[in-house]
N, C-alpha and C positions, 0 to 999 in steps of 0.2 A: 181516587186512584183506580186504574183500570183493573181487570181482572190480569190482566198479560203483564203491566206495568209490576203489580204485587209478586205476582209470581216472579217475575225477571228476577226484581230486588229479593227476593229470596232464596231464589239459586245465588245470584251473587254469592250474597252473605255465607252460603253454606261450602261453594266453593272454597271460599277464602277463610274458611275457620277450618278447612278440613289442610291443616298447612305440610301434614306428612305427604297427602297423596300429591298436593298440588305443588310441592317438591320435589316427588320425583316424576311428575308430567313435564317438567323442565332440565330434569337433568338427564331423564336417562336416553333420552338421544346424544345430550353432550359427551356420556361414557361412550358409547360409539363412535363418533367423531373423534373424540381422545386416543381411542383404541386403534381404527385407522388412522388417523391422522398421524400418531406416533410411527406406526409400522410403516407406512409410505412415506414419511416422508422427507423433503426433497426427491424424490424420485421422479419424475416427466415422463408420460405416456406418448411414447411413440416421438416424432418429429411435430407434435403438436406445439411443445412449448409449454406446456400447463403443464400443472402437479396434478399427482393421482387425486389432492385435497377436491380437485375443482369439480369433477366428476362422482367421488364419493359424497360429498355432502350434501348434491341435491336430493338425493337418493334415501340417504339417511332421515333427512331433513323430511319430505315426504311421509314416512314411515314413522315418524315422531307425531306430525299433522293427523294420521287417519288414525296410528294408535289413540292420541289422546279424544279425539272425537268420537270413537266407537265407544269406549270402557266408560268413558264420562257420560253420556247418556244410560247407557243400558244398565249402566251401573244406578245410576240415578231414578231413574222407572222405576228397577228390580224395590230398590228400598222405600220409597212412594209407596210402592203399592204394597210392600207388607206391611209397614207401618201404617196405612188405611190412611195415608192420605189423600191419594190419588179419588177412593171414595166421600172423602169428605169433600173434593175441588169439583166433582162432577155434581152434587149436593146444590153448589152453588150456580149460577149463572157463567158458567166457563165450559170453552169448545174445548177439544182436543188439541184444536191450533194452537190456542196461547197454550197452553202445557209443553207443547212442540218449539213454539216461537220461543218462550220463556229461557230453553235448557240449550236452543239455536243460538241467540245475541250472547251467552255465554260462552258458548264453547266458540263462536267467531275469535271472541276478545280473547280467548287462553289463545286460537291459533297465531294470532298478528303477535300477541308477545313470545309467543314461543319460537314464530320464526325472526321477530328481529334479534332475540337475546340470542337464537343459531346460528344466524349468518354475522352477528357480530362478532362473537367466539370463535367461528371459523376462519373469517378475515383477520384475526390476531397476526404476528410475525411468526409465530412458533407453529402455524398449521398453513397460513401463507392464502390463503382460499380471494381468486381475482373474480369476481362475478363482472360478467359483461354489460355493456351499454343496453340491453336487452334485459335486466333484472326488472324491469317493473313489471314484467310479462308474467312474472310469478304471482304476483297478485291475485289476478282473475281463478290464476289453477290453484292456490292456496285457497278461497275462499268457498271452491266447486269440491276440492278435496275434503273438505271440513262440512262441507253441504252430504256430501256423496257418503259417509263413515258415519256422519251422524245419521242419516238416515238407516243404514244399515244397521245400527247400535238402537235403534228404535223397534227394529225387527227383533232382535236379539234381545235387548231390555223387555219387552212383551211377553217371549217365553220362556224364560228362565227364570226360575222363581227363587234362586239364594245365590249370594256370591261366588261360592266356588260353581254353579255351574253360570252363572255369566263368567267367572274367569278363563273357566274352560273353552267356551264355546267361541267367547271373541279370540282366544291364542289361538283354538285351531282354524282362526279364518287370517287371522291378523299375519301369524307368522310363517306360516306353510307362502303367505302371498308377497310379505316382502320377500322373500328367496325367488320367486317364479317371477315375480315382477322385476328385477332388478335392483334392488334396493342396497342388496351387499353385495351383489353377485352379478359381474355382466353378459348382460342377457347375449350378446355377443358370443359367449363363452360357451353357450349352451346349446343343447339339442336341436336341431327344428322342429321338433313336435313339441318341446316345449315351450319354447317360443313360441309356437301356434295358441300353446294353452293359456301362455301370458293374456294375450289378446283378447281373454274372456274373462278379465280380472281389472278391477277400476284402479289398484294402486300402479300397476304397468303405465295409466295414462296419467294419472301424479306425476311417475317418474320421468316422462318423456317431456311433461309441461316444462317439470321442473330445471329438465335437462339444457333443453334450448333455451330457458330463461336465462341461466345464470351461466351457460357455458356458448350458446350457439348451437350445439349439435342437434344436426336435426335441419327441419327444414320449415316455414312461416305454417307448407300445411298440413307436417306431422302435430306442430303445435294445437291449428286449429281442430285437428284432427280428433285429439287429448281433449279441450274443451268440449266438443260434441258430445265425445261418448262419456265425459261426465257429467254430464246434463242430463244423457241418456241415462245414467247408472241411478243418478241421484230421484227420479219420477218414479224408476220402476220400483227403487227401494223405497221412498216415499209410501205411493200405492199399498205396497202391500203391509208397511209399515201401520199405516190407518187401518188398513182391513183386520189385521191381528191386534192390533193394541188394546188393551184390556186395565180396565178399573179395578181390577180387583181378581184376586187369584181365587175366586169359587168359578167364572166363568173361562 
């Protein structure tokens, strides 16, 4: 068995023994969609014809995708490396990449269940949620948005060295950015300099992917637009991801 293959199957294993946290990696997007979804709903935005559900959930759902792939990585590093395992895998015949690869083909497979168990609960009758002929279009920006947070959580897993400060650090990137990005909040609604500010923030391009996949709104090359720059987002995080990453907390 490979070095990557071992590792994979033991992230597995540890995810799925850890059945509190990866309990609420799934539900607590659902508590927001619960929570909107109650408050709006039946109510139709504008002469669109759609429920507020249609336009809330991509948005939610997004913010579920980059929370759980930031915390899940850096989360994952952080304790590796005090438990001196991280030094005992570099010990062996293994890059950086399978450590990387390894904690990546995980957090993919938590993303695809986490979005089909969302958009199934969504499309219930009780919250009503109609995704368009255009849903497979999420795909691509689910698997760049899971690309682009885990990277990011690679940065952050690297230098934080105890839970409460990776808790810390991913809230204040995580939730300062769903508000600015759109995520609860339409960006519509809001300043144009903040809106300017969105535009330098990768969950704003989730939310735009997400947007026109499952609603239309938008246009083929604000979508393509979204895929770009999280292409863009996810190299430069990468990048400095490897440049900071660290064996072991003496260096």
């Amino acid at each position: 068995m490979s070095a990557y293959a071992a590792l994979s199957r033991a992230t597995y294993k540890a995810t799925v023994r850890d059945a509190t946290t990866l309990f609420f990696t799934f539900a607590f997007p659902l508590v927001f969609l619960v929570i909107f979804g109650l408050i709006f709903r039946g109510q139709e935005v504008g002469d669109t014809g759609r429920g507020y559900v249609d336009y809330i959930a991509p948005g939610v759902l997004s913010w579920g995708l980059a929370s759980a792939a930031l915390f899940g990585v850096s989360f994952t590093l952080m304790q590796w490396r005090n438990d001196d395992l991280l030094r005992i895998i570099r010990l062996s015949p293994t890059s950086i990449w399978s450590v990387i690869g390894s904690r990546y083909v995980v957090a993919l497979g938590i993303g695809v269940a986490q979005s089909l168990l969302f958009v199934g609960v969504a499309m219930l009758p009780v919250f009503g949620m109609r995704p368009d002929s255009t849903w497979p279009l999420s795909i691509p920006i689910m698997l760049l948005a899971v690309t682009a947070f885990l990277a990011l959580g690679l940065i952050v897993g690297s230098r934080a060295n105890t839970p409460e400060a990776v808790a810390a650090i991913a809230n204040c990137i995580v939730v300062p950015m769903a508000f600015l990005s759109g995520s609860f909040y339409p960006l519509e609604l809001m300043p144009g300099w903040l809106q300017g500010i969105s535009r330098a923030l990768p969950l704003r391009y989730v939310n735009d992917g997400m947007a026109y996949a499952f609603t239309s709104f938008g246009t083929m090359n604000d979508y393509l637009l979204s895929c770009a720059a999280l292409v863009a987002f996810a190299a430069v995080f990468v990048v400095i991801g490897v440049r900071t990453f660290r064996w072991s907390n003496d260096r």
